[in-house]
C-alpha positions in Angstrom: 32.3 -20.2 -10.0 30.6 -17.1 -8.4 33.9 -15.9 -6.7 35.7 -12.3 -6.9 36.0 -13.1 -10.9 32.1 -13.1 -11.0 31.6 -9.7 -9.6 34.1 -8.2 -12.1 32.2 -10.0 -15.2 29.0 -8.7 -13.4 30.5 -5.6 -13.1 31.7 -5.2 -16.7 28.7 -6.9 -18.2 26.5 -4.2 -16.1 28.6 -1.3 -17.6 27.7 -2.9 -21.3 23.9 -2.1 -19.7 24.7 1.5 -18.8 26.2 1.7 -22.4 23.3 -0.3 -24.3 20.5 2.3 -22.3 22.8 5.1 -23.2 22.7 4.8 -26.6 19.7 3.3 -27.4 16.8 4.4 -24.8 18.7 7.7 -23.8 19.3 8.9 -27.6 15.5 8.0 -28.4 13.7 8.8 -25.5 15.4 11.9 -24.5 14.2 14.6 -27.0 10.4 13.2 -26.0 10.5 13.2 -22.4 11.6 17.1 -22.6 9.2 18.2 -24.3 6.7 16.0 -22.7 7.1 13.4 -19.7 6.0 10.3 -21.0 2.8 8.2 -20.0 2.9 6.0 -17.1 2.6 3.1 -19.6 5.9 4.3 -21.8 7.7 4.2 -18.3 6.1 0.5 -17.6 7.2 -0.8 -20.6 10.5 0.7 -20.9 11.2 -0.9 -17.8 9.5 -4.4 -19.1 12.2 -3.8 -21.8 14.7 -3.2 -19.7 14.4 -6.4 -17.5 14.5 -8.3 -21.0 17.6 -7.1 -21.6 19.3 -7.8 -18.5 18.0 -11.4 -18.9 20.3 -11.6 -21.9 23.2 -10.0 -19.8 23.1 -11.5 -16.2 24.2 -15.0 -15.6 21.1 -17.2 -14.8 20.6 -18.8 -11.6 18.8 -20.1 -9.4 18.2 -20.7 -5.0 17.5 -24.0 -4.0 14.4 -23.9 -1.9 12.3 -25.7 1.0 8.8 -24.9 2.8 9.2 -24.6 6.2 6.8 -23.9 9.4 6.5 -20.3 10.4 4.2 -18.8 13.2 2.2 -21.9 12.1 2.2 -21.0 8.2 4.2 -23.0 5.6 6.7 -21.0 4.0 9.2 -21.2 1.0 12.1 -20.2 1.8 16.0 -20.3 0.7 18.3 -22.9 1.5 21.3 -21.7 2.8 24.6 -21.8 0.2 22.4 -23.9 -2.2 22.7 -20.6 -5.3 23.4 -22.4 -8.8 23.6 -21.6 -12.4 20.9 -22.9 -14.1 20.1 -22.4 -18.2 20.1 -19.1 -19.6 16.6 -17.7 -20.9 16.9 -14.4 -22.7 13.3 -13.2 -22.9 12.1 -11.6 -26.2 8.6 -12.2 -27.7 8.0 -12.5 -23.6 7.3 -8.9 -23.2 3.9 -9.5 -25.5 3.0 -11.5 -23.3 4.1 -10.2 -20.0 0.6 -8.2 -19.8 -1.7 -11.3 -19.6 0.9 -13.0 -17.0 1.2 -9.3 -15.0 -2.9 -9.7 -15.2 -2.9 -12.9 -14.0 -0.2 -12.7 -11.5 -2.1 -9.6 -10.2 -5.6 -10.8 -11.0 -6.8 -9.8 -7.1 -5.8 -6.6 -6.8 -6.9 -5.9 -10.1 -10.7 -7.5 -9.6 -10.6 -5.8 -6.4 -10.0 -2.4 -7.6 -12.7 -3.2 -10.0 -15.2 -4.0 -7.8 -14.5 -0.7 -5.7 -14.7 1.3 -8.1 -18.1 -0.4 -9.1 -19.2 -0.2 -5.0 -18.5 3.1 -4.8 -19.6 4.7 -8.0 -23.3 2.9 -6.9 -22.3 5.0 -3.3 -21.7 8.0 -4.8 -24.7 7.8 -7.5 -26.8 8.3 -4.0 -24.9 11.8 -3.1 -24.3 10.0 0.3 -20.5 10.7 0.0 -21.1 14.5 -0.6 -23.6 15.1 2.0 -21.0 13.4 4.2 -18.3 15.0 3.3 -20.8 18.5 3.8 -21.5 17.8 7.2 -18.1 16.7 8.1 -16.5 20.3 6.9 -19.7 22.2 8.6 -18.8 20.2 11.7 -15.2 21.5 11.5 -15.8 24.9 11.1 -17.5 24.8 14.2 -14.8 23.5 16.0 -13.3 27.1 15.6 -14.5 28.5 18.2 -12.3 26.4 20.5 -9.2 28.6 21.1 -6.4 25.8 20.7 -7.9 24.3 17.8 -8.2 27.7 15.9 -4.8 27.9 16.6 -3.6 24.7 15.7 -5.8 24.8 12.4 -8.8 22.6 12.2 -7.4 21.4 8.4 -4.2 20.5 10.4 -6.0 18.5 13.1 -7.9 16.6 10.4 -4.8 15.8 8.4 -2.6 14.7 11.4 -5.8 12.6 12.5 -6.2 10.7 9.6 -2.2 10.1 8.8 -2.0 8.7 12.5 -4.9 6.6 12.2 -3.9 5.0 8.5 -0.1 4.7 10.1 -1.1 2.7 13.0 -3.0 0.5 10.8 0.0 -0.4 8.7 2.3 -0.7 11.5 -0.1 -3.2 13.3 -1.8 -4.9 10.9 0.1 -4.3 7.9 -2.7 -2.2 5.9 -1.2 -2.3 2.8 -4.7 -3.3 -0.2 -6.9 -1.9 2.0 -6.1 1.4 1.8 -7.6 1.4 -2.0 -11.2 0.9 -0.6 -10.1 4.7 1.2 -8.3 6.7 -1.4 -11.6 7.1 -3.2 -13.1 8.7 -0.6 -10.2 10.5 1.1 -9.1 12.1 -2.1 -12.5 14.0 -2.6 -12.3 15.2 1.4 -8.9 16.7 0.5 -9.9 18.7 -2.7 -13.1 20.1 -0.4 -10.6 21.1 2.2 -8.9 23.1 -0.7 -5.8 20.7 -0.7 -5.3 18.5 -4.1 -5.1 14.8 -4.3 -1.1 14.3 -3.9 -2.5 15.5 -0.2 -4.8 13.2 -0.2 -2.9 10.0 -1.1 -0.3 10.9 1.7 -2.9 11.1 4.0 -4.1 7.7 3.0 -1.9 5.4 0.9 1.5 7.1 1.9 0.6 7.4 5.9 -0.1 3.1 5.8 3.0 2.8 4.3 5.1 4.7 6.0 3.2 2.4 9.2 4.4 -0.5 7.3 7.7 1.0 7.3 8.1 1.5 11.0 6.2 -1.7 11.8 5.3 -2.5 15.2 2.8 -5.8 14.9 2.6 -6.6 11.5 2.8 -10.4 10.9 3.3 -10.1 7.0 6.6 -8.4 7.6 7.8 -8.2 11.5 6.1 -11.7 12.4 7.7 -13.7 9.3 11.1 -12.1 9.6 11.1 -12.8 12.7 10.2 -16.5 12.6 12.7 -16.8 9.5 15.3 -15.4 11.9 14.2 -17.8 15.0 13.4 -15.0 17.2 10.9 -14.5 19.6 7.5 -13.3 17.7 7.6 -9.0 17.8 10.5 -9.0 20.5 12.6 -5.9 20.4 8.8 -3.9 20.4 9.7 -1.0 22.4 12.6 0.3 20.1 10.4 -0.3 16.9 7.5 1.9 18.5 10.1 4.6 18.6 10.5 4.2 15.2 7.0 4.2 14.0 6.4 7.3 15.9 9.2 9.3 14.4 8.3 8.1 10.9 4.8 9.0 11.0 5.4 12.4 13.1 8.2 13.1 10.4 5.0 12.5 7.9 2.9 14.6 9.5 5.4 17.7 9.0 6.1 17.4 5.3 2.2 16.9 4.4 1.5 19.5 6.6 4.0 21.9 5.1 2.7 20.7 2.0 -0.6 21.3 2.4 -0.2 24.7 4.1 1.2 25.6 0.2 -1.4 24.4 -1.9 -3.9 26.1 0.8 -2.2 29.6 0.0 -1.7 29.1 -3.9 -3.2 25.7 -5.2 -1.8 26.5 -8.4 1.5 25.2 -7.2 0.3 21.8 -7.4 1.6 19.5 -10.1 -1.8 18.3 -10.0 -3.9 21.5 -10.5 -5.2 21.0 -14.1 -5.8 17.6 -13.6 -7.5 17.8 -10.5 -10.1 19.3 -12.2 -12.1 16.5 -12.2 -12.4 15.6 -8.5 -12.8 20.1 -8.4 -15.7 19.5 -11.2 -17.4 16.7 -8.9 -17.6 18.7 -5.7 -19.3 21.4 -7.7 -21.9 18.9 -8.8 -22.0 18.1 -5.3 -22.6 21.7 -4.2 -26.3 21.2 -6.0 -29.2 20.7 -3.6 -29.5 17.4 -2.4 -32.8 16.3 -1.7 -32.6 14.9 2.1 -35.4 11.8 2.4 -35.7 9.0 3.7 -37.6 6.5 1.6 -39.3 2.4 2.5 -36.8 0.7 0.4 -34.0 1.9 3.1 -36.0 1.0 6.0 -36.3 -2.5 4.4 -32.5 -3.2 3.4 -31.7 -1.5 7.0 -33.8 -4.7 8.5 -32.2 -6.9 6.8 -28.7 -6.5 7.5 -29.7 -6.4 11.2 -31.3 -9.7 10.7 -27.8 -11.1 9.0 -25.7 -9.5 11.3 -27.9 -10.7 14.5 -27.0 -14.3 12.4 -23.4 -13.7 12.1 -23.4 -12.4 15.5 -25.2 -16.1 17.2 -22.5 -18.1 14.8 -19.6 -15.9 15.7 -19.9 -14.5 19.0 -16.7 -14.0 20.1 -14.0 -12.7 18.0 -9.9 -13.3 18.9 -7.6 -10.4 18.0 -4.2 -11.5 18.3 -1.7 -8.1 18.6 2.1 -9.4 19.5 2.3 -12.1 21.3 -1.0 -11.0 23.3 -4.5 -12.2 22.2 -7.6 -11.7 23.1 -11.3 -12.0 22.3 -14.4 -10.1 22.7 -17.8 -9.9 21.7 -17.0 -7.7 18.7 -19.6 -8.6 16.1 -22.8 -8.6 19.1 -21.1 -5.5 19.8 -21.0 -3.7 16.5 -24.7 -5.3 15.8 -26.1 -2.8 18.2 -24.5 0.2 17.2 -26.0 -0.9 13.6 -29.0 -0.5 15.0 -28.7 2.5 17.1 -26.5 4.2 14.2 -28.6 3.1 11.3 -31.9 4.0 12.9 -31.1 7.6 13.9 -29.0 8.2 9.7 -33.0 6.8 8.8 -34.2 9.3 11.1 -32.5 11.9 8.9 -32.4 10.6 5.7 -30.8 8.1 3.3 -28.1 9.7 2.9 -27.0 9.5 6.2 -28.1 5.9 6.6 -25.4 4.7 3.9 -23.1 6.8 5.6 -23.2 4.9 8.6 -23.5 1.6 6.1 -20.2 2.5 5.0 -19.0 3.4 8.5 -19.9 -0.3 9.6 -18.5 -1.8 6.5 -14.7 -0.2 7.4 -15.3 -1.5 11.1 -16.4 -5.1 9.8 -13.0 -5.1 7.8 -10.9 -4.2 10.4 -12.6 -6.8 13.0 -12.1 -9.5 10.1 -8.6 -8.4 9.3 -7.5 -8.2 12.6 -9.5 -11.6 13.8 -10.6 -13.7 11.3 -7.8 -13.4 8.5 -9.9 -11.8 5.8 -8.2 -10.7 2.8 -8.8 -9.9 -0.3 -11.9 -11.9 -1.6 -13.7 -11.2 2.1 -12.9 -7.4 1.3 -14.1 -7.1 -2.2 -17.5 -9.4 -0.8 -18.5 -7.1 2.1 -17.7 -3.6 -0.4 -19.6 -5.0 -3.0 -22.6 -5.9 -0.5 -22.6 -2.5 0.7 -22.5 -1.1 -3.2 -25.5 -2.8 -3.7 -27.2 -2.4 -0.7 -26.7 1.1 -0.5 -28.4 1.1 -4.7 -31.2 -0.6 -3.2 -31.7 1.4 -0.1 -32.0 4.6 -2.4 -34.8 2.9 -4.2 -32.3 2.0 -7.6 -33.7 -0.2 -10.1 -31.7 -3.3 -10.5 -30.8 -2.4 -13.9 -29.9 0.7 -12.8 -27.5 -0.7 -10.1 -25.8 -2.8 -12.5 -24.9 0.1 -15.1 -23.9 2.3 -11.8 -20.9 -0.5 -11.1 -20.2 -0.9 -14.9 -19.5 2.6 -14.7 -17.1 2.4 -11.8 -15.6 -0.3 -13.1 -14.7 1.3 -16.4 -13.6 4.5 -14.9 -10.7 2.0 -12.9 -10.3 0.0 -16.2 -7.0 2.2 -16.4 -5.7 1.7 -13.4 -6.3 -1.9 -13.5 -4.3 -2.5 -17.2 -1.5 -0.7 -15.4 -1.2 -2.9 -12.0 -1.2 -5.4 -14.5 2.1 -4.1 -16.9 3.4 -3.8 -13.3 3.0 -7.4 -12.6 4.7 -8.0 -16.2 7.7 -6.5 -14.9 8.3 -9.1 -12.1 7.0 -12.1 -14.6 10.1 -10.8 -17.2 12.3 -10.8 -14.0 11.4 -14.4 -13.0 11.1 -16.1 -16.1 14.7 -14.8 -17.2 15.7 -16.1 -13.5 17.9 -13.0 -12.8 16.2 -12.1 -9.8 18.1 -15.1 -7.6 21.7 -14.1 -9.5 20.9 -10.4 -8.5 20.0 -11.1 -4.8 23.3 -13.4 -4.6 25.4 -10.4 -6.2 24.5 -8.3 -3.8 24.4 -10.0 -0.3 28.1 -10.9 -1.9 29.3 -7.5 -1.6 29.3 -7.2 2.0 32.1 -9.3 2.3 34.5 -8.2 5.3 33.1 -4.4 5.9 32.4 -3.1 9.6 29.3 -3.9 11.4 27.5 -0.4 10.7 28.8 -0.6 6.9 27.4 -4.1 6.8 24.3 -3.2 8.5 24.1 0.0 5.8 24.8 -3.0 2.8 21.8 -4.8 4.6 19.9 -1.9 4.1 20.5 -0.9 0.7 20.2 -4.8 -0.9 16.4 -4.8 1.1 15.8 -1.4 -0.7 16.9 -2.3 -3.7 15.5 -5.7 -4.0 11.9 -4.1 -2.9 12.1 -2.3 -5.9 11.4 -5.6 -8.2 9.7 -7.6 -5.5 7.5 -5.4 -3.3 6.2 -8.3 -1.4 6.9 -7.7 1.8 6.3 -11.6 3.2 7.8 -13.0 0.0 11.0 -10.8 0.2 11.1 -11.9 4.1 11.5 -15.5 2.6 13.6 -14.9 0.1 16.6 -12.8 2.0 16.0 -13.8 5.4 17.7 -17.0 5.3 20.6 -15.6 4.3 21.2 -12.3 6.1 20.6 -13.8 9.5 22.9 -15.8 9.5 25.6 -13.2 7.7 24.6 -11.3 10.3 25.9 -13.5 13.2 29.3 -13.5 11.7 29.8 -10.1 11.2 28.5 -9.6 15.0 25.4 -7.9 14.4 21.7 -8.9 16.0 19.5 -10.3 14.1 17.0 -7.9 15.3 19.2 -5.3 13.4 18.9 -7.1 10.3 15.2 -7.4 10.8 14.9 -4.1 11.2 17.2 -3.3 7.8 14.7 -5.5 6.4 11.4 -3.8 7.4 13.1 -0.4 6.4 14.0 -1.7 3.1 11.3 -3.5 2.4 8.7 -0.6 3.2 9.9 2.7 1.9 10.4 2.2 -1.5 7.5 0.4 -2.1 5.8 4.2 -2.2 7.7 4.8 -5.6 8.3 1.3 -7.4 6.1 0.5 -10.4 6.1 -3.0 -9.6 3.7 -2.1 -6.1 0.2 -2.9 -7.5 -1.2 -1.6 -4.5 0.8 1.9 -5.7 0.2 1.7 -9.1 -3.9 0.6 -8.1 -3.4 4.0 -5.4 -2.1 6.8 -7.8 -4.6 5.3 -10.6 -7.7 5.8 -8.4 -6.5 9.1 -7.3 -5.8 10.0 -11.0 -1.9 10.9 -10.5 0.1 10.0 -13.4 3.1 8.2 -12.0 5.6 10.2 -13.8 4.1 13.2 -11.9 4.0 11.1 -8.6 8.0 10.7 -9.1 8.9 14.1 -9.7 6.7 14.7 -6.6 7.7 12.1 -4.1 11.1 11.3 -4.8 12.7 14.2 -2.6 10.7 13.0 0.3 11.6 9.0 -0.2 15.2 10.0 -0.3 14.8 11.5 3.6 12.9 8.9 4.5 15.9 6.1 3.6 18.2 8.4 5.0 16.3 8.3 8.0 15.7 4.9 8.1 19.8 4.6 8.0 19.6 7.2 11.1 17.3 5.1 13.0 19.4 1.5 12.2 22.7 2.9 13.9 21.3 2.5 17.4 20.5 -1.2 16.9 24.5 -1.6 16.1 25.7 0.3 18.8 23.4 1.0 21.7 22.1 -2.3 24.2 18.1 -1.7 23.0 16.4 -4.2 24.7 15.2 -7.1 22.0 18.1 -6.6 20.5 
């Protein structure tokens, strides 16, 4: 049934698409968008919209599916030749209701970003952020009067710092949520270097995911893959670090570039006008801030060393697992002395300073529990929200006071939250019409008899394409893996290679698709429409896949080892 004669019907029913948006969405939408590009919720919807239609157009079908063991976690996978027609379902009254399933299917990342923004707005009610961010540009300025760094730039060293940092966290642990918790307070450091917050993001959100790109360790992608494709765990590790280092060093030039432009003329940023708002909050910050240090932050400052001396007696030892290496230390004793070195000379100084270093210990805490005891999101929202309202209480905050403090942050990321949740909507429509399986069988069918380096390239492209409705990077490993390692035995290519199309697929385009949450969550925080992110970004994703298809033909032709 799904032979040669099922392409061409694909094929002619998606040329009924092309005409249907043509005349309809093109004919209506056009005269609007050039006089004015529309909101990011007109482009969420019209997308929404567009996935219903396709449900009405593309055959439905289904996978057959089983769980199976991998690295020592179940997994749902594919079954192998098992693709089927099952009922159609066009959706229609669906899309009123794709918002509450979007917010449900999305209802972490969306309580999460909540409960940062409600952390940090109780932060940055204590001016903690701004005398931070104050001492950390006096601090550069000094380092001018070293020869090679007045030459490199100090604003350069900073921004290549922080991309490298943020890119090896994605490309070992898969940072991916986590970088939210950052934007809020990388953003602000960018406008107060005089960049604007598209800098900012790439030095943040853009820098993990380009890390999650070039992945080097990361179980959610690599280490499932991988398993899926019964190789050994993060074989093939040398070749993949070559990767990761020309990806990020790649990122490093065009920010830099970037940046070096908006330095010069910042009104050549798309973002000028609206990043009036982070501009208008580091005036406020420029105000005299009255440096004390007051009982209240002595008390909570004792007792977080008493909880962490507890948490330190329960958990002594902590295992980080990297590769195929693990290994444990005594992370948490360890950190719960530099608590109390670090905490009592920021008292010493003033408040300020101490919830500095509380927020310094709370990002070390998370990478020690991501890294070795599996936290995710619930352990991440728990330990920002304890240090929102530890850091209220330590600047002597009523509790009242607190509380409107995080309703206030948590209204200000009301938007970004109602759009990760139309995002989620999109991949609901997608499912519920059960298109996504017919689409994912369409494609791997087009491969057919091609060469190994066009196949590889057809590897490539269905991973990028299929990222753009299902971002998930482990989910996506299930759901194509099982197929294209095998295709990939007959057509004589490793399946190394096709994990590697995989992670390259898989990674870049989640930087652009509306369907990311973590993007959508990213861009909302930072207050960058989406519409302008697009117009922004889409040059420099366009390299980056023709890159990626750059650093795949080696893995066809050349004896890497792992490979």
């Amino acid at each position: 049934m799904f032979d040669g004669f099922y392409l061409f019907k694909m094929a002619l029913k998606w040329s009924v698409v092309t005409f249907i948006l043509h005349n309809f969405v093109h004919h209506h939408l056009t005269i609007a968008m050039l006089k004015k590009i529309p909101h990011t919720y007109t482009i969420i919807c019209t997308v929404i919209l567009f996935c219903a239609v396709l449900s009405w157009i593309i055959p439905a079908g289904e996978y057959a599916r089983q769980t199976v063991e991998v690295n020592g976690v179940s997994r749902t996978v594919i079954v192998d030749h098992s693709f089927h027609a099952v009922q159609q379902t066009p959706q229609t009254w669906q899309v009123f209701s794709s918002l509450l399933e979007g917010f449900e299917r999305q209802a972490g990342i969306i309580a999460f970003l909540l409960i940062i923004g409600g952390a940090f707005q109780i932060m940055n009610s204590s001016r903690a952020i701004d005398a931070g961010i104050f001492s950390f540009l006096n601090y550069t300025k000094g380092l001018e009067k070293h020869r090679i760094i007045k030459r490199v730039g100090v604003n350069n060293v900073v921004i290549a710092s922080v991309i490298t940092l943020f890119s090896l966290f994605g490309a070992v642990f898969g940072m991916s949520e986590e970088t939210l918790a950052f934007v809020i307070i990388i953003v602000p450091l960018a406008i107060s270097m005089g960049y604007d917050s598209i800098t900012g993001i790439c030095m943040v959100y853009v820098a993990a995911h380009v890390g999650f790109s070039g992945a080097v360790l990361n179980p959610f992608t690599i280490g499932i893959a991988q398993g899926l494709s019964d190789l050994p765990l993060f074989s093939g590790f040398e070749y993949r670090l070559l990767c990761w280092f020309i990806l990020t060093a790649t990122l490093i030039a065009i920010v830099l570039r970037y940046a070096g432009r908006i330095k010069k003329n910042p009104k050549k940023s798309l973002m000028y006008e609206a990043d009036a708002y982070w501009r208008k909050r580091g005036e406020h910050a420029a105000e005299q801030i009255d440096y004390k240090t007051t009982p209240s932050a002595w008390i909570v400052y004792g007792l977080i060393l008493v909880a962490l001396i507890a948490f330190s007696v329960v958990y002594p030892q902590s295992t980080f697992t990297l590769g195929e290496y693990a290994f444990s230390c005594y992370a948490l004793p360890v950190s719960t002395v530099l608590f109390a070195l670090f905490g009592l000379l920021g008292l010493r100084k003033s408040n300020h300073f101490f919830i500095l270093s509380l927020l310094g210990f709370t990002i070390l805490f998370l990478v020690i529990g991501v890294m070795a005891h599996g936290w995710y999101l619930s352990e991440i929202s728990a330990i920002f929200l304890a240090m929102g309202v530890l850091s209220g209480f330590a600047n002597s905050e009523k509790t009242d006071t607190i509380i409107k403090q995080f309703m206030d942050g948590a209204k200000d990321m009301l938007s970004a939250a109602i759009v990760v949740g139309l995002a989620g909507g999109i991949i609901q429509i997608l499912q519920n019409g059960h298109i996504i399986d017919p689409i994912l069988h369409s494609l791997a069918s087009l491969m057919g008899e091609a060469g190994k380096l066009v196949s590889l390239g057809a590897m490539y492209l269905i991973q990028t394409l299929i990222n753009l409705i299902i971002p998930s990077g482990s989910a996506k490993a299930a759901l194509t893996m099982p197929i294209m390692a095998p295709f990939s035995d007959v057509i004589g290519i490793s399946r190394q290679a096709t994990v590697m199309a995989f992670q390259f697929g898989d990674g870049f385009t989640n930087m652009i698709t509306p369907t990311s949450a973590v993007l959508m969550g990213a861009l909302g925080i930072a207050r960058i429409p989406y519409e302008v992110w697009v117009k922004w970004f889409w040059r420099i994703l366009l390299f980056f896949i023709i890159l990626g298809m750059v650093l795949l033909i080696p893995t066809a032709l050349l004896p890497l080892n792992g490979f």
